[in-house]
Predicted model as a PDB file, atoms N, CA, C, CB and O in Angstrom, pLDDT in the B-factor column:
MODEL        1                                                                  
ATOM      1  N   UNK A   1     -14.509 -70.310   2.804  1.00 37.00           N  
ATOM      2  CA  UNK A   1     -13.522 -71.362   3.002  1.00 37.00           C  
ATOM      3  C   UNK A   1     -12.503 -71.327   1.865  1.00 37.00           C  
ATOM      4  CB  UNK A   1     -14.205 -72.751   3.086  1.00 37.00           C  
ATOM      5  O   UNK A   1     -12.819 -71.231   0.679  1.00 37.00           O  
ATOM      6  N   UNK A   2     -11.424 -71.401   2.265  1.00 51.00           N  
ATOM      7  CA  UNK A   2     -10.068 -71.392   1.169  1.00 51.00           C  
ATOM      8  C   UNK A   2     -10.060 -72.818   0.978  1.00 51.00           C  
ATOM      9  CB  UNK A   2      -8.391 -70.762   1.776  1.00 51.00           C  
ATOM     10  O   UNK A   2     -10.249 -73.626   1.887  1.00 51.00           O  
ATOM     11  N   UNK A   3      -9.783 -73.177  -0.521  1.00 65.00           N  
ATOM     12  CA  UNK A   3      -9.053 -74.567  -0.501  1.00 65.00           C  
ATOM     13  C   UNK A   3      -8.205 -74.572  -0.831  1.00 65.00           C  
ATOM     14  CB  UNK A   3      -9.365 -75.504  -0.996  1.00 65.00           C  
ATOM     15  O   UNK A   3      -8.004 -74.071  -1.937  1.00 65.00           O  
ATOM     16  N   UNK A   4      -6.968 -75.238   0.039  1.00 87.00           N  
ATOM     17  CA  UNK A   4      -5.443 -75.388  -0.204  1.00 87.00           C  
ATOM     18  C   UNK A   4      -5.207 -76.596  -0.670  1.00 87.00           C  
ATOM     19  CB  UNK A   4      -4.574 -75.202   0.964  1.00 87.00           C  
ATOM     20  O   UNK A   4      -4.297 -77.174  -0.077  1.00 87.00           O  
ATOM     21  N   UNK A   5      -5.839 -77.330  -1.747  1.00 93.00           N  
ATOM     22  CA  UNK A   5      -5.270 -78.485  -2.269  1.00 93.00           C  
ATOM     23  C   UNK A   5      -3.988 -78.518  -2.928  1.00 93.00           C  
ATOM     24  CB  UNK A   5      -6.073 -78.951  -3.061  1.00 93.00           C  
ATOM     25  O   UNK A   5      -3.202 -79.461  -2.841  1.00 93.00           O  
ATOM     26  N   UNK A   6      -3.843 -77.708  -3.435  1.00 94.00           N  
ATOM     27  CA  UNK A   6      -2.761 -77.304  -4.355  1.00 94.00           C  
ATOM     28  C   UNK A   6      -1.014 -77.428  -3.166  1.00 94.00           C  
ATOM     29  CB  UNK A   6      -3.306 -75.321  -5.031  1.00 94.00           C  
ATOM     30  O   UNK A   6       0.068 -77.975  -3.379  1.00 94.00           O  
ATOM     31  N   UNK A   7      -1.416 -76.820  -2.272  1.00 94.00           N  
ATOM     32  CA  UNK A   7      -0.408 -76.974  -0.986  1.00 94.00           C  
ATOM     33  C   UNK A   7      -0.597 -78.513  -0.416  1.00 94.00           C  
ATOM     34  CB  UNK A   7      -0.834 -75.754   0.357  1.00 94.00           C  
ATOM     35  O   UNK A   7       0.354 -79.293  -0.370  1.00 94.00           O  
ATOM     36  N   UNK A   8      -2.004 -78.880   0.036  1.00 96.00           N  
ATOM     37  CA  UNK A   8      -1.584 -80.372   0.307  1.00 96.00           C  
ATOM     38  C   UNK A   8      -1.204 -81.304  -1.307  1.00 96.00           C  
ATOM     39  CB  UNK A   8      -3.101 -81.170   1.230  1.00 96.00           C  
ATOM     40  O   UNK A   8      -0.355 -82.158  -1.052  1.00 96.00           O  
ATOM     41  N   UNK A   9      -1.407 -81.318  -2.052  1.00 97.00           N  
ATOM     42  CA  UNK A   9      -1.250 -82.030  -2.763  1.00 97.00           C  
ATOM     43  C   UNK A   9       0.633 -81.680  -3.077  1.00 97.00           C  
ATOM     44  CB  UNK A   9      -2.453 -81.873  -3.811  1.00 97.00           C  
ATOM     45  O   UNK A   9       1.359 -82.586  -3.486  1.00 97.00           O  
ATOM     46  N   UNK A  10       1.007 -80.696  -2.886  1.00 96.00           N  
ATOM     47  CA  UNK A  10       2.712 -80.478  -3.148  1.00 96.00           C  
ATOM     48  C   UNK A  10       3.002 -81.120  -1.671  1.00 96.00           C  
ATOM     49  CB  UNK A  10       3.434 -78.496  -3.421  1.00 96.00           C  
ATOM     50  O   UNK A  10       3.890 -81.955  -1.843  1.00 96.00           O  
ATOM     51  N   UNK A  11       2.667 -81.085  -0.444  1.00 96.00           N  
ATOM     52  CA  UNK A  11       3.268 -81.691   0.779  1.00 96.00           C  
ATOM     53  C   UNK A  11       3.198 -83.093   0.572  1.00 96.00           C  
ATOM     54  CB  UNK A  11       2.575 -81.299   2.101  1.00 96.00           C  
ATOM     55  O   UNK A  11       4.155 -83.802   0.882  1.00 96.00           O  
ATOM     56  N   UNK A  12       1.918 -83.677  -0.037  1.00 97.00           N  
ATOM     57  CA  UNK A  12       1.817 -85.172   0.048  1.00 97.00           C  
ATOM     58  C   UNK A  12       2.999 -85.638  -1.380  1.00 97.00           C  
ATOM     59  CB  UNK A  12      -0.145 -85.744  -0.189  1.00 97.00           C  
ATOM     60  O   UNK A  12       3.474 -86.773  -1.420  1.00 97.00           O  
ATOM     61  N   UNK A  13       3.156 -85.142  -1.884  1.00 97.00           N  
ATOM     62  CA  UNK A  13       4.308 -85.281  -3.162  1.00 97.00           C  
ATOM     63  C   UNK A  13       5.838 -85.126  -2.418  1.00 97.00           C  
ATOM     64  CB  UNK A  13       4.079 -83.803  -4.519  1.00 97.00           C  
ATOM     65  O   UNK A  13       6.780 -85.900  -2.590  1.00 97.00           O  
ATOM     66  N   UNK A  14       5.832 -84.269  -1.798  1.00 97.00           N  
ATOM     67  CA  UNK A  14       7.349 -84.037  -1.013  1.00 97.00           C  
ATOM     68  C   UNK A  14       7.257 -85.577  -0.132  1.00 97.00           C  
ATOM     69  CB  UNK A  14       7.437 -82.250   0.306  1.00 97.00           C  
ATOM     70  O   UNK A  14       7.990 -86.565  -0.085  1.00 97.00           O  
ATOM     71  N   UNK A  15       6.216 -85.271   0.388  1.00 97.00           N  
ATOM     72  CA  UNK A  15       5.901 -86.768   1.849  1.00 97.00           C  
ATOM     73  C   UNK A  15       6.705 -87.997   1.403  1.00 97.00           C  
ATOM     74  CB  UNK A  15       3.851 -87.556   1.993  1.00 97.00           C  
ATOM     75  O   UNK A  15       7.490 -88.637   2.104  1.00 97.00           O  
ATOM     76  N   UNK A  16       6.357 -88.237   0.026  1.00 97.00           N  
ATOM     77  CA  UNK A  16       6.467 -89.386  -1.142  1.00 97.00           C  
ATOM     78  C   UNK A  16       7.416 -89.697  -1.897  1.00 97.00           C  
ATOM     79  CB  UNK A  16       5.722 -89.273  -2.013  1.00 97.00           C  
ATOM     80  O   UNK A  16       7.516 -90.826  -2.377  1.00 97.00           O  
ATOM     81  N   UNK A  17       8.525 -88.440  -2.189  1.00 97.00           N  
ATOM     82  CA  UNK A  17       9.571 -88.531  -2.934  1.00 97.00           C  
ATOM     83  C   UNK A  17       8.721 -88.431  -3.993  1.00 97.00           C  
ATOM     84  CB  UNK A  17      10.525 -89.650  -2.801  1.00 97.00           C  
ATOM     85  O   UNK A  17       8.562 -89.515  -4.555  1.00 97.00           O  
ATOM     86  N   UNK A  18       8.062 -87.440  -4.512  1.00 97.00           N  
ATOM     87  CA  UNK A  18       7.312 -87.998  -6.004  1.00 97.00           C  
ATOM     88  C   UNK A  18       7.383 -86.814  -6.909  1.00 97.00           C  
ATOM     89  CB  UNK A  18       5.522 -88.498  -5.868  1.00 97.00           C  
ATOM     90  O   UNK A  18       6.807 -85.907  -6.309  1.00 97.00           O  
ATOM     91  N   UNK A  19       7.812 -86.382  -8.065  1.00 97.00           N  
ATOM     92  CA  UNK A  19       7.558 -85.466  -9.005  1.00 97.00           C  
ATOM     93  C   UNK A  19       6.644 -84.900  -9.369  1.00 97.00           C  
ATOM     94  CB  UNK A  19       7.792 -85.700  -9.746  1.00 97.00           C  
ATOM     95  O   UNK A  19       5.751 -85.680  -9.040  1.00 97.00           O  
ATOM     96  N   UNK A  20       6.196 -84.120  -9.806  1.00 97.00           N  
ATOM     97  CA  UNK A  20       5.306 -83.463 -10.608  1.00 97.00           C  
ATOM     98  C   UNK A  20       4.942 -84.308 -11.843  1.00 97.00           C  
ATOM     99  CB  UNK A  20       5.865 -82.163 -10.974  1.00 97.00           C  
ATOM    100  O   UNK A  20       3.872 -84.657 -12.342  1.00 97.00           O  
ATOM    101  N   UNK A  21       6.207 -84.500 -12.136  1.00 97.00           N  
ATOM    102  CA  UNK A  21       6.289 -85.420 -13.597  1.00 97.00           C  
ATOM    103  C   UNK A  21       5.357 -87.105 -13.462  1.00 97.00           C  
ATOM    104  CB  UNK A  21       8.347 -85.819 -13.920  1.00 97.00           C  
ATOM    105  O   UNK A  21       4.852 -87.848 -14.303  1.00 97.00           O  
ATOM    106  N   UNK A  22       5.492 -87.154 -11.890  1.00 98.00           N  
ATOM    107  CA  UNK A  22       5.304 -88.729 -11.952  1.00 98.00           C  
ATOM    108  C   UNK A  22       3.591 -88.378 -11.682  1.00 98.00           C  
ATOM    109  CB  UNK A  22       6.358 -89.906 -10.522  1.00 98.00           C  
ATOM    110  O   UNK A  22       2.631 -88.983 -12.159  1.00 98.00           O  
ATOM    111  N   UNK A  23       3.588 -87.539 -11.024  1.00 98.00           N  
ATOM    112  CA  UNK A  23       2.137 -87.789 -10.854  1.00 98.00           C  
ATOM    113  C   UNK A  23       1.039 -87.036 -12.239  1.00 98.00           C  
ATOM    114  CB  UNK A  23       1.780 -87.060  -9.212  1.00 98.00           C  
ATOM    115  O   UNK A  23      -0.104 -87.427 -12.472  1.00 98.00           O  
ATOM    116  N   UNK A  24       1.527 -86.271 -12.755  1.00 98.00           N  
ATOM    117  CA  UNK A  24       1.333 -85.953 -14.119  1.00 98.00           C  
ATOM    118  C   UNK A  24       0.850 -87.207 -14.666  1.00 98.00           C  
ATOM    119  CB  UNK A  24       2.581 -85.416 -14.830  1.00 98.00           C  
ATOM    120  O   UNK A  24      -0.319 -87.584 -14.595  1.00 98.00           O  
ATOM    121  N   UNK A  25       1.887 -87.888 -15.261  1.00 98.00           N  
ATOM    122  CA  UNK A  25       1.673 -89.220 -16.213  1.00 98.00           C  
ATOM    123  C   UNK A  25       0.869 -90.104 -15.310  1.00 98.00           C  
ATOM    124  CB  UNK A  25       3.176 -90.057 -16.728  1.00 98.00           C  
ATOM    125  O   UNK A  25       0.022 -90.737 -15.940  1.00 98.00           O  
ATOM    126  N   UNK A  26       0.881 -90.317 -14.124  1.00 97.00           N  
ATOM    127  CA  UNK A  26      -0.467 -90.868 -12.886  1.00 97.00           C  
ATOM    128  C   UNK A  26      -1.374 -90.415 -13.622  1.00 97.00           C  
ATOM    129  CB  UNK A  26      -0.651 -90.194 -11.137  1.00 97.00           C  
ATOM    130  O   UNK A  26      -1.573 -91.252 -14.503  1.00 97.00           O  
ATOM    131  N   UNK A  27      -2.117 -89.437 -13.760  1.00 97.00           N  
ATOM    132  CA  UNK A  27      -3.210 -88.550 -13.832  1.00 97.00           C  
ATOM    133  C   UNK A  27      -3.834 -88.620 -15.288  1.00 97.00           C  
ATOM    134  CB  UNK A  27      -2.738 -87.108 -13.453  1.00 97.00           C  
ATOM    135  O   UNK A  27      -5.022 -88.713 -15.594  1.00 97.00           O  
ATOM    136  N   UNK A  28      -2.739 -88.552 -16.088  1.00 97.00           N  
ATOM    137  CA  UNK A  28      -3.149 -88.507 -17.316  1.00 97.00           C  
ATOM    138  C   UNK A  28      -3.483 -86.877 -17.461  1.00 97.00           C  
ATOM    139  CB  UNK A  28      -4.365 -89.568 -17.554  1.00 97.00           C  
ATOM    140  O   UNK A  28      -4.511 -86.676 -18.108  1.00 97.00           O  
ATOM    141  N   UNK A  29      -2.716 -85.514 -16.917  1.00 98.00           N  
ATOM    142  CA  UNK A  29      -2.306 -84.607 -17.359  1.00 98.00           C  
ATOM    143  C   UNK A  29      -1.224 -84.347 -17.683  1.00 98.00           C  
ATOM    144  CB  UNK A  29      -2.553 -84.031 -16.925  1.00 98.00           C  
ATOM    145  O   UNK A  29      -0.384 -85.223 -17.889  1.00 98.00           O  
ATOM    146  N   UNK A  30      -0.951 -82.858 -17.828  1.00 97.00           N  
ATOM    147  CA  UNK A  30       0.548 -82.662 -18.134  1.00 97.00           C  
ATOM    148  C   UNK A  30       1.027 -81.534 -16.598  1.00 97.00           C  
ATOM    149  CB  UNK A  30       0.764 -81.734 -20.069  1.00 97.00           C  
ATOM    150  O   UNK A  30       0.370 -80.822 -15.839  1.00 97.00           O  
ATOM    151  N   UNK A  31       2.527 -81.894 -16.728  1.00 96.00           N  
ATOM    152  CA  UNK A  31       3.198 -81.197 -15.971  1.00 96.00           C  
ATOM    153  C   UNK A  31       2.709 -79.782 -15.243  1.00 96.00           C  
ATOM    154  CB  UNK A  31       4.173 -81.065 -16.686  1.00 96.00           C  
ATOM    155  O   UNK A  31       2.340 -79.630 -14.079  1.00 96.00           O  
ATOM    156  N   UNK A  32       2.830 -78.757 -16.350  1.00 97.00           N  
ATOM    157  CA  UNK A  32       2.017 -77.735 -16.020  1.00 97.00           C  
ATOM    158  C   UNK A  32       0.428 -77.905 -15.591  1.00 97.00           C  
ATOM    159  CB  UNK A  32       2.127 -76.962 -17.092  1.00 97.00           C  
ATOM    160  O   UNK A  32      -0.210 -77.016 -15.028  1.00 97.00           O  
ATOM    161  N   UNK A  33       0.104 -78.704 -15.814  1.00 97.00           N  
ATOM    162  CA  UNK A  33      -1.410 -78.441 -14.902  1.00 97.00           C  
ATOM    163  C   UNK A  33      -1.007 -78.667 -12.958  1.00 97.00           C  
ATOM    164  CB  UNK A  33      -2.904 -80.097 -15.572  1.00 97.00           C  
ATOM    165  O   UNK A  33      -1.478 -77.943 -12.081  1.00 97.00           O  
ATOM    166  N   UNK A  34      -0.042 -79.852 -12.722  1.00 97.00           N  
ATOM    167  CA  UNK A  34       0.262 -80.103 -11.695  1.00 97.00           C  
ATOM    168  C   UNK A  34       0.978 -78.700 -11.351  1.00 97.00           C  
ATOM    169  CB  UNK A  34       0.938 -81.372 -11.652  1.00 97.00           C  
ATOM    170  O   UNK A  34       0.260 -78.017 -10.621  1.00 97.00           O  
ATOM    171  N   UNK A  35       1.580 -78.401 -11.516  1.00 97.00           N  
ATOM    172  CA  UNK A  35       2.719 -76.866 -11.120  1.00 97.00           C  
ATOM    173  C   UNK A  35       1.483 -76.087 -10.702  1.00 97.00           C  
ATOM    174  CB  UNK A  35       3.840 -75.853 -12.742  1.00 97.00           C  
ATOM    175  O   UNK A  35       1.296 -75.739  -9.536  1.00 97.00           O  
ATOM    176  N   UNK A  36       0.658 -75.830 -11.690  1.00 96.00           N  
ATOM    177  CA  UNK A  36      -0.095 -74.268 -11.480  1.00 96.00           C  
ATOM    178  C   UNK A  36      -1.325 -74.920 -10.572  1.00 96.00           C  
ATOM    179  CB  UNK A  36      -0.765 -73.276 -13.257  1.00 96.00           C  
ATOM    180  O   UNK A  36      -2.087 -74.119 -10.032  1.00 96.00           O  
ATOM    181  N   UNK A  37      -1.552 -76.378 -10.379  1.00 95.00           N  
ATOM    182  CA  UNK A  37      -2.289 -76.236  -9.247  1.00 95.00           C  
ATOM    183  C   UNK A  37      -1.666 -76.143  -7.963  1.00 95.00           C  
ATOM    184  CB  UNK A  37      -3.090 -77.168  -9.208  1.00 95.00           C  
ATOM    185  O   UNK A  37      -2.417 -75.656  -7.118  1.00 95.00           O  
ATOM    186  N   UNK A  38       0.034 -76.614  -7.347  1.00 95.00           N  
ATOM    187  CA  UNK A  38       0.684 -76.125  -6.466  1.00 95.00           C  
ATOM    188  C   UNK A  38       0.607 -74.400  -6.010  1.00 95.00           C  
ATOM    189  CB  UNK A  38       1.850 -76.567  -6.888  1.00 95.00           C  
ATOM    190  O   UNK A  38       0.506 -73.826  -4.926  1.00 95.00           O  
ATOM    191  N   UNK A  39       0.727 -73.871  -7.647  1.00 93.00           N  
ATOM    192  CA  UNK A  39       1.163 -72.514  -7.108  1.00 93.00           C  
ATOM    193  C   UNK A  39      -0.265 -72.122  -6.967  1.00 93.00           C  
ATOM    194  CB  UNK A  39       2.196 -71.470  -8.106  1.00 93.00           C  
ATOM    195  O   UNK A  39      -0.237 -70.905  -6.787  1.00 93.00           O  
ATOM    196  N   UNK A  40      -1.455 -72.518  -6.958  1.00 91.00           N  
ATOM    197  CA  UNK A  40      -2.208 -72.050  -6.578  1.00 91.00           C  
ATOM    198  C   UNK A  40      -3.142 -71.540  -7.930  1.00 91.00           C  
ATOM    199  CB  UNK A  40      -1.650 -71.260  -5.662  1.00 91.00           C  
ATOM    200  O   UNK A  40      -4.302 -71.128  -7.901  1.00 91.00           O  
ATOM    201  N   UNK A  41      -2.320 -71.691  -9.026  1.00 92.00           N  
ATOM    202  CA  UNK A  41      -3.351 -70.742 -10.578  1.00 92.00           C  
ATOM    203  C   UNK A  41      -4.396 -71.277 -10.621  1.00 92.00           C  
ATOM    204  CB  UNK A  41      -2.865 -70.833 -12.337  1.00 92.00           C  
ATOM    205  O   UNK A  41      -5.410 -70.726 -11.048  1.00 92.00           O  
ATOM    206  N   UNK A  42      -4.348 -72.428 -10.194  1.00 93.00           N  
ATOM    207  CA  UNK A  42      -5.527 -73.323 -10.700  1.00 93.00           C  
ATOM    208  C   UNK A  42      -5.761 -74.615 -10.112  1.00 93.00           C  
ATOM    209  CB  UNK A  42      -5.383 -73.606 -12.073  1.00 93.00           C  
ATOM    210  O   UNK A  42      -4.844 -75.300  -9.657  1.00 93.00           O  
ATOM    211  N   UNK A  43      -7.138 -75.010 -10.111  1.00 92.00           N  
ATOM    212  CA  UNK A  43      -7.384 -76.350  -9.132  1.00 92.00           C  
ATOM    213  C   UNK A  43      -7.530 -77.592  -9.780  1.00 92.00           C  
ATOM    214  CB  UNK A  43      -8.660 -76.263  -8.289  1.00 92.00           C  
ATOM    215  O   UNK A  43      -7.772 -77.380 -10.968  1.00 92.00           O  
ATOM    216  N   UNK A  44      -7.488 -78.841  -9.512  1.00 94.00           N  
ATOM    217  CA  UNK A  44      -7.553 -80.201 -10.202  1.00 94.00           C  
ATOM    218  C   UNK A  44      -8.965 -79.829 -10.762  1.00 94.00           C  
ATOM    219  CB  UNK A  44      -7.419 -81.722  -9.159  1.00 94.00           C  
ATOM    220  O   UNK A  44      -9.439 -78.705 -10.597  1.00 94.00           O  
ATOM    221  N   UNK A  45      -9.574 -80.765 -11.390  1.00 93.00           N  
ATOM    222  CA  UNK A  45     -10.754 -80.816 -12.171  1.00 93.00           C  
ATOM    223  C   UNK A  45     -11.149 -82.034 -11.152  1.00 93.00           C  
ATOM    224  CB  UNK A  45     -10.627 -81.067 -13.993  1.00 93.00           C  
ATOM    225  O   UNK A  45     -10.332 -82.885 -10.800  1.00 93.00           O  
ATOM    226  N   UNK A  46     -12.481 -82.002 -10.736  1.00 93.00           N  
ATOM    227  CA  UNK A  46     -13.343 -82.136  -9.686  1.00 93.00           C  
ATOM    228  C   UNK A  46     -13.257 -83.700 -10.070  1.00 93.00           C  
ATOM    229  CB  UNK A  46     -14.867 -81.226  -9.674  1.00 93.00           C  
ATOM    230  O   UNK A  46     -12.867 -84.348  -9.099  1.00 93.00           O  
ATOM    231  N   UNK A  47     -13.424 -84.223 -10.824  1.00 95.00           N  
ATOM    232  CA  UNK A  47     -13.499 -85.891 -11.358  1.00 95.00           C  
ATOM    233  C   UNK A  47     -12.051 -86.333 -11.077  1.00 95.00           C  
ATOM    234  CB  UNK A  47     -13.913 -86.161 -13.240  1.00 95.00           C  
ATOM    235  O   UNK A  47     -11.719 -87.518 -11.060  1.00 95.00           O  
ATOM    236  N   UNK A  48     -11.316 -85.433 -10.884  1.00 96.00           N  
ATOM    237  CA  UNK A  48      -9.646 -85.808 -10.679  1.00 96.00           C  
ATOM    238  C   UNK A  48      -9.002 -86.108  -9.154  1.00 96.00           C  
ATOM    239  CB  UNK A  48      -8.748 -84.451 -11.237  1.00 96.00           C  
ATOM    240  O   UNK A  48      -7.916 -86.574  -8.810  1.00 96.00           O  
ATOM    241  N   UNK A  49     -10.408 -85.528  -8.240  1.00 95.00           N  
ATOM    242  CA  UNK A  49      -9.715 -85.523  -6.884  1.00 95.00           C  
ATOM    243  C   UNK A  49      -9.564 -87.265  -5.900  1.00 95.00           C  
ATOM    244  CB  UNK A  49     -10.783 -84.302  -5.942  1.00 95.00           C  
ATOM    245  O   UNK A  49      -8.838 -87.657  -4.986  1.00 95.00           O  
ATOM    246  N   UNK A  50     -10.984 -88.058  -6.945  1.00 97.00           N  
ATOM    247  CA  UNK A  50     -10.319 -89.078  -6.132  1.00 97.00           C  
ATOM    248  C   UNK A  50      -9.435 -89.964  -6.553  1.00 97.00           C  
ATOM    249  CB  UNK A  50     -11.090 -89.760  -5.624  1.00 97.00           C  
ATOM    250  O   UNK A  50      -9.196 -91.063  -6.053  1.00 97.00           O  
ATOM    251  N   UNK A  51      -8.965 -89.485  -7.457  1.00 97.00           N  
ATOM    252  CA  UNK A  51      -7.960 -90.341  -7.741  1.00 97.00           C  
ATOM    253  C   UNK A  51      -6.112 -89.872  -7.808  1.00 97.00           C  
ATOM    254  CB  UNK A  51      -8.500 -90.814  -9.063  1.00 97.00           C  
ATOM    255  O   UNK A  51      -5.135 -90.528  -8.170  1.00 97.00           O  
ATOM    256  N   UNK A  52      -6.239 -88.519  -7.303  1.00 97.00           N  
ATOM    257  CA  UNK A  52      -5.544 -87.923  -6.224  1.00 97.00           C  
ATOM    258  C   UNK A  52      -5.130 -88.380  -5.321  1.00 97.00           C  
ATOM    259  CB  UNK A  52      -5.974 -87.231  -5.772  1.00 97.00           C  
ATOM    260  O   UNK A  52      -3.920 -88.494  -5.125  1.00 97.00           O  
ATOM    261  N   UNK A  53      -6.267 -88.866  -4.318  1.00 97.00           N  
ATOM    262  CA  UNK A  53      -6.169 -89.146  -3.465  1.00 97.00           C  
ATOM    263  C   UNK A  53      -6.099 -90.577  -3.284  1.00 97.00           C  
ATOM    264  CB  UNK A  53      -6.833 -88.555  -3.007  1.00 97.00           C  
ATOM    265  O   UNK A  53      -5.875 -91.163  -2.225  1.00 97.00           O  
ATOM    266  N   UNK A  54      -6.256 -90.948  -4.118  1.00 97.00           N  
ATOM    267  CA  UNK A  54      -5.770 -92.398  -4.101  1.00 97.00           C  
ATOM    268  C   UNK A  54      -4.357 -92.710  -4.550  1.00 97.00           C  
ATOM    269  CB  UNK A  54      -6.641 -93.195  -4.954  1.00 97.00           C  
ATOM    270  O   UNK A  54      -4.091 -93.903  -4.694  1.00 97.00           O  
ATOM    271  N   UNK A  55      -3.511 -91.907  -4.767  1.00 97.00           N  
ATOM    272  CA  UNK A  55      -2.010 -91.494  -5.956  1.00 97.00           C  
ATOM    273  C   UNK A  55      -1.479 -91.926  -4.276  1.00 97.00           C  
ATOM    274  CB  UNK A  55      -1.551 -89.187  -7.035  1.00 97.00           C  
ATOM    275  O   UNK A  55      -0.881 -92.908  -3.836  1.00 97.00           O  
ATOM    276  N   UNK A  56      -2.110 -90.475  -3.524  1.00 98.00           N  
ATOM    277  CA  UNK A  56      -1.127 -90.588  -2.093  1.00 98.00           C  
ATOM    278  C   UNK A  56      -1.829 -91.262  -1.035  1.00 98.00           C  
ATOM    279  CB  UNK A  56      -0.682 -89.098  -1.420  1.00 98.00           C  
ATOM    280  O   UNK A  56      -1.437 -91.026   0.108  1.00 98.00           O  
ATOM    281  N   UNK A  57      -2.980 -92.212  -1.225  1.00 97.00           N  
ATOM    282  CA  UNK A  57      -3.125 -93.259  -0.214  1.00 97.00           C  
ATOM    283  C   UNK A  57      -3.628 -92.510   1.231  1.00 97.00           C  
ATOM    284  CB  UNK A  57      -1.612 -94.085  -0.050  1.00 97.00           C  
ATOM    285  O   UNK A  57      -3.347 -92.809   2.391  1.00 97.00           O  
ATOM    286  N   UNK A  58      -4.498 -91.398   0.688  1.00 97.00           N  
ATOM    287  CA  UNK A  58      -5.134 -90.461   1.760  1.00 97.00           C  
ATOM    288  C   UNK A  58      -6.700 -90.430   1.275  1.00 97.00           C  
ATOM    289  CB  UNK A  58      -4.364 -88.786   1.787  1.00 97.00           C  
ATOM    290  O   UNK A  58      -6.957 -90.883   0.160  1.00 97.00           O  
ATOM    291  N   UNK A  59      -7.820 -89.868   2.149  1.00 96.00           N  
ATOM    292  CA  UNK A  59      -8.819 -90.108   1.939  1.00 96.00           C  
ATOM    293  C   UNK A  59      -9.475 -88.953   1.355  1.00 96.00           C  
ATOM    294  CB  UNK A  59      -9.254 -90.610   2.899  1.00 96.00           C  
ATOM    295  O   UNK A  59      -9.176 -87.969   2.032  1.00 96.00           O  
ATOM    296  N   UNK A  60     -10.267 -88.636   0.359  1.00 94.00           N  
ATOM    297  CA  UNK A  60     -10.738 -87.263  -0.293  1.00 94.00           C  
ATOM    298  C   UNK A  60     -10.667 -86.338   0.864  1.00 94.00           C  
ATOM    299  CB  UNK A  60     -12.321 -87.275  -0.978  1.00 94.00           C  
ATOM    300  O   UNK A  60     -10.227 -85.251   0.492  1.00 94.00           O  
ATOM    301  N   UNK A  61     -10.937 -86.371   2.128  1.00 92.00           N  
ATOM    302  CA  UNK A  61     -11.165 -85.370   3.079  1.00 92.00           C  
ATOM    303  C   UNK A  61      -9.688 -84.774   3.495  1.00 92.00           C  
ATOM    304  CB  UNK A  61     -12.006 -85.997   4.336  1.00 92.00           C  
ATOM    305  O   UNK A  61      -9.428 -83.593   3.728  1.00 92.00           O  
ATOM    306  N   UNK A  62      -8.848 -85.821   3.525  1.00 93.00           N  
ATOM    307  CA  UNK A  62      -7.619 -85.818   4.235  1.00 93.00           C  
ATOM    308  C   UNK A  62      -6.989 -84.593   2.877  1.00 93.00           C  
ATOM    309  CB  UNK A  62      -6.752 -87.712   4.495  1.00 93.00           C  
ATOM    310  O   UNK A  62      -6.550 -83.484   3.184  1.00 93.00           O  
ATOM    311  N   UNK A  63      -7.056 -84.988   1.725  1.00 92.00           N  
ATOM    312  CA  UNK A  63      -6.628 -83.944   0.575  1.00 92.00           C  
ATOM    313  C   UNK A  63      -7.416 -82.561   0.381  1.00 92.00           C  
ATOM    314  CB  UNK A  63      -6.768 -84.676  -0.798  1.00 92.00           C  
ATOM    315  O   UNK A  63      -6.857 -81.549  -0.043  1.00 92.00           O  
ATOM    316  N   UNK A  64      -8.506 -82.610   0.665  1.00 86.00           N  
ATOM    317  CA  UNK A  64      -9.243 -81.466   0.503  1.00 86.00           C  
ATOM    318  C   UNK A  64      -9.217 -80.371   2.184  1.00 86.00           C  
ATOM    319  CB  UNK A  64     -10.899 -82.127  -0.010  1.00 86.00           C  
ATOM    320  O   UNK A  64      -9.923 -79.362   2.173  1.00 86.00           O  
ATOM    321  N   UNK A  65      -8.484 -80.655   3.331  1.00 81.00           N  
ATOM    322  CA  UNK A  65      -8.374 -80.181   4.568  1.00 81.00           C  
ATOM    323  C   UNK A  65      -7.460 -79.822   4.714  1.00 81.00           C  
ATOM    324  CB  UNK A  65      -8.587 -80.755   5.420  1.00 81.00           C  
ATOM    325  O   UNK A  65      -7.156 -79.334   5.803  1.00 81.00           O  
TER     326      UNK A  65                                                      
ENDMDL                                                                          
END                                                                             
């Protein structure tokens, strides 16, 4: 199984009008961690996804599918 979070998590950001930047300072990372999990370098840190998914008001499944 592939996980494309990195792609839903950039669609639910476009969905939203929302930055990288904004959800960065959401998160309590930095910029580049958000970028390189879009492009795919790298994935959120596992304690980070529900509150991801709570940023865009979708359900862990809905972000991780």
């Amino acid at each position: 199984m592939q996980l494309n979070i990195g792609l839903k998590i950039r669609q639910l950001r476009h969905r939203d009008g929302r930055t990288q930047e904004a959800l960065a300072e959401a998160l309590g990372v930095t910029n580049q961690a958000v970028s390189r999990w879009e492009s795919g370098g790298s994935y959120p840190d596992m304690n980070l996804i529900p509150s991801i998914a709570n940023y865009f008001g979708v359900t862990i499944d809905e972000l991780c599918h």
